[in-house]
C-alpha positions as a printed Julia matrix, in Angstrom:
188×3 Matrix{Float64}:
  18.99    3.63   -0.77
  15.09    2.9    -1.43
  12.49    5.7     0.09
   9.89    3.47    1.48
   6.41    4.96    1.18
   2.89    3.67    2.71
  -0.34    4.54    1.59
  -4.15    3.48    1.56
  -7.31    4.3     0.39
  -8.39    5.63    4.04
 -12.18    6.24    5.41
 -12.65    9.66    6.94
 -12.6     8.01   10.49
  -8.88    6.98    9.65
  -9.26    3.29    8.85
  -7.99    1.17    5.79
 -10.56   -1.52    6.21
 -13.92   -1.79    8.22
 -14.07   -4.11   10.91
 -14.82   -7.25    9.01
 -11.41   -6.81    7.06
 -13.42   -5.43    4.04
 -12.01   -2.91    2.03
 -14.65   -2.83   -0.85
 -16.15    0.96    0.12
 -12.75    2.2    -1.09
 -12.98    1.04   -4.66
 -11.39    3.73   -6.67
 -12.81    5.08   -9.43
 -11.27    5.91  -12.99
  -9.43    8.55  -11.51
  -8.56    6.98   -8.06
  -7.13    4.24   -9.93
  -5.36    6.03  -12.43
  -3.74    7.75   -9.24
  -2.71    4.33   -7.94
  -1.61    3.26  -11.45
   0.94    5.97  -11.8
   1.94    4.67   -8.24
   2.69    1.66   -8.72
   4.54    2.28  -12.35
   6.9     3.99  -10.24
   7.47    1.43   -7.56
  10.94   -0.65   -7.94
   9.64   -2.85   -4.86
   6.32   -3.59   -2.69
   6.5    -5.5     0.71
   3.25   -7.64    1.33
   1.98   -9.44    4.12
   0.22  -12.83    3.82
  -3.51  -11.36    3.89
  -3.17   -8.22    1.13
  -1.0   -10.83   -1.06
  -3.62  -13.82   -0.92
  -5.94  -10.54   -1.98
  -4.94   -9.23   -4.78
  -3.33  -12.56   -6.06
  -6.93  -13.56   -6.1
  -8.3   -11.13   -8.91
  -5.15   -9.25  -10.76
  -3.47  -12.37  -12.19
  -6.35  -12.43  -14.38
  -8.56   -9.2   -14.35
  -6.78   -7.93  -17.32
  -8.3   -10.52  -19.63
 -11.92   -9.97  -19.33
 -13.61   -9.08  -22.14
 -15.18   -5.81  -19.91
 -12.73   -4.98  -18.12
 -12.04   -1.42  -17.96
  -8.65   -0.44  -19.56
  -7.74    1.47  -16.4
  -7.92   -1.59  -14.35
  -5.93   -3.94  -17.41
  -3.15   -1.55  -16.85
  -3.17   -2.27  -13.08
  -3.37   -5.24  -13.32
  -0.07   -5.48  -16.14
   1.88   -3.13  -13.36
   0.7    -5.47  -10.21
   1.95   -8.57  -12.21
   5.36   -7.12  -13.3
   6.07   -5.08   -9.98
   8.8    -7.22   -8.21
   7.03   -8.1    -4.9
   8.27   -9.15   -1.4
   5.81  -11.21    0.42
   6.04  -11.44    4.37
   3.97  -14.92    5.78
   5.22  -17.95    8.14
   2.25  -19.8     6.69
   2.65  -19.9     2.5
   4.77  -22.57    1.38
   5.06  -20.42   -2.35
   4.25  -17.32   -4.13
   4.07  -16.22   -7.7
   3.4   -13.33   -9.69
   6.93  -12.0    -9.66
   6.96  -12.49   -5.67
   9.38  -13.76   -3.21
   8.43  -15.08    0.15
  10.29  -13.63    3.3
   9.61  -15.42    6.47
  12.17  -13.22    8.57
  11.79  -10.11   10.98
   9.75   -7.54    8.88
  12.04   -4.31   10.6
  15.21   -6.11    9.85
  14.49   -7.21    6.48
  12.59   -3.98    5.57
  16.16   -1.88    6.55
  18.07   -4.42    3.87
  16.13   -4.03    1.27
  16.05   -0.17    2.02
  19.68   -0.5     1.87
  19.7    -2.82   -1.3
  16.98   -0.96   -3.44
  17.38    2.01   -5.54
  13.95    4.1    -6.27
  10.81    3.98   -4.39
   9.78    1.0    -2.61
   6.06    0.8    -1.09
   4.6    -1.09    1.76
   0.72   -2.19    0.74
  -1.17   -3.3     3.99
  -1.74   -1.54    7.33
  -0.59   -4.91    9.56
   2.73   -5.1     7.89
   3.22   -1.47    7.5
   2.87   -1.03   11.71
   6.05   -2.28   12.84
   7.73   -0.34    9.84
   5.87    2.94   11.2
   7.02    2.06   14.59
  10.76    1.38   13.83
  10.76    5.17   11.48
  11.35    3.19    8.94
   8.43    4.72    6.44
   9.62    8.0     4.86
   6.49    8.72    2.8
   3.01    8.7     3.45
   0.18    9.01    1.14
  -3.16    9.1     2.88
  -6.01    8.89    0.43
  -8.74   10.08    2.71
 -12.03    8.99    1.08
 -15.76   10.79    1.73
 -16.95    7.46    3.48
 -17.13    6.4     7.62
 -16.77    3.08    8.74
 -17.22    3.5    12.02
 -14.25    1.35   12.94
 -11.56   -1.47   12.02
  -8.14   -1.3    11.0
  -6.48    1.63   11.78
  -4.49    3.37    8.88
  -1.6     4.31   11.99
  -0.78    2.02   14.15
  -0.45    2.96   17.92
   3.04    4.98   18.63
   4.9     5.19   21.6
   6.19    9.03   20.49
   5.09   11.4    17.82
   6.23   11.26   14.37
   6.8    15.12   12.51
   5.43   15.12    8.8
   5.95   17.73    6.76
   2.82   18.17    3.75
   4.28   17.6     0.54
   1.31   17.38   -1.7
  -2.67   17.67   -1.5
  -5.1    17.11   -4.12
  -9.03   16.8    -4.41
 -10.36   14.11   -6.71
 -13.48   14.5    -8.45
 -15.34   11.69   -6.54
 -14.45   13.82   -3.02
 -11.27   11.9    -1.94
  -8.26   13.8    -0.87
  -5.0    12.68   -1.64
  -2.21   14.0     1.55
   0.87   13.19    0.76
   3.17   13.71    3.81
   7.31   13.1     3.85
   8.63   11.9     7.85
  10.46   14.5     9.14
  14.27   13.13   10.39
  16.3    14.95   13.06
């Protein structure tokens, strides 16, 4: 069975992206993204919804290839394009980039592929990831507070109906200020 994790480059005010839907004050930077490198070389599966995938099919496709790039984001970019991807929209009619499109219920689908994936599966996106949060689906969370506020926008949590134990499994301070807080859910 998969662990599915979620986690965000998150403002100290607890949001993943301001309230214009930008998320461009939480650009990493070598070692942020060498964090979210390892990541992602680890991840066997990532569930997208429409808006994240139409995101970051946008630039990593082909940010590898320019002449400046920095080799920390080529790498990225060579993980993002071979990471098997599951992409969650009633509105694309395709996806590439080693994607599938999914146009059923997120919870039900979700607990398949739990089910049907061995190794760590992620959820990138704090709109898909709510209902997930909501059904206790999400077993790890890595919160990657960063020294910025926003003021307000999407929340990193969505709104519960009852509380949700974590148990810390791992902090760390990066250089730049951010604070990584790794936390597993807590099961009865």
């Amino acid at each position: 069975m998969g662990t599915l994790t979620y986690g965000m480059n998150v403002s100290v005010d607890g949001y993943t992206a301001d309230a214009n839907g930008d998320l461009g004050w939480g650009v990493p930077d070598d070692e942020l993204h060498r964090y979210w490198n390892d990541r992602t070389g680890q991840v066997a599966l990532s569930l997208y919804g429409r808006k994240l995938y139409e995101l970051m099919a946008a630039h990593w496709p082909t940010a590898g290839q320019a002449p400046d790039v920095p080799p920390v984001e080529a790498e990225y970019a060579r993980l993002w394009l071979e990471m098997p991807k599951v992409v969650f929209s009633r509105t694309l009619e395709s996806v590439e980039w080693n994607s599938r499109l999914e146009r059923g219920d997120v919870v039900e689908t979700a607990r398949k592929l739990k089910a049907e994936t061995d190794g760590l599966m992620e959820v990138g996106g704090a709109t898909l990831a709510a209902p997930l949060v909501r059904a206790g689906l999400v077993d790890e969370f890595h919160v990657l507070v960063t020294p910025v506020v926003i003021g307000g926008g999407t929340p990193f949590f969505p709104s519960l109906t009852r509380w949700s134990q974590l148990e810390l499994v791992e902090n760390r301070t990066f250089k730049s200020g951010a604070v990584l807080l790794r936390y597993k859910t807590v099961r009865d």
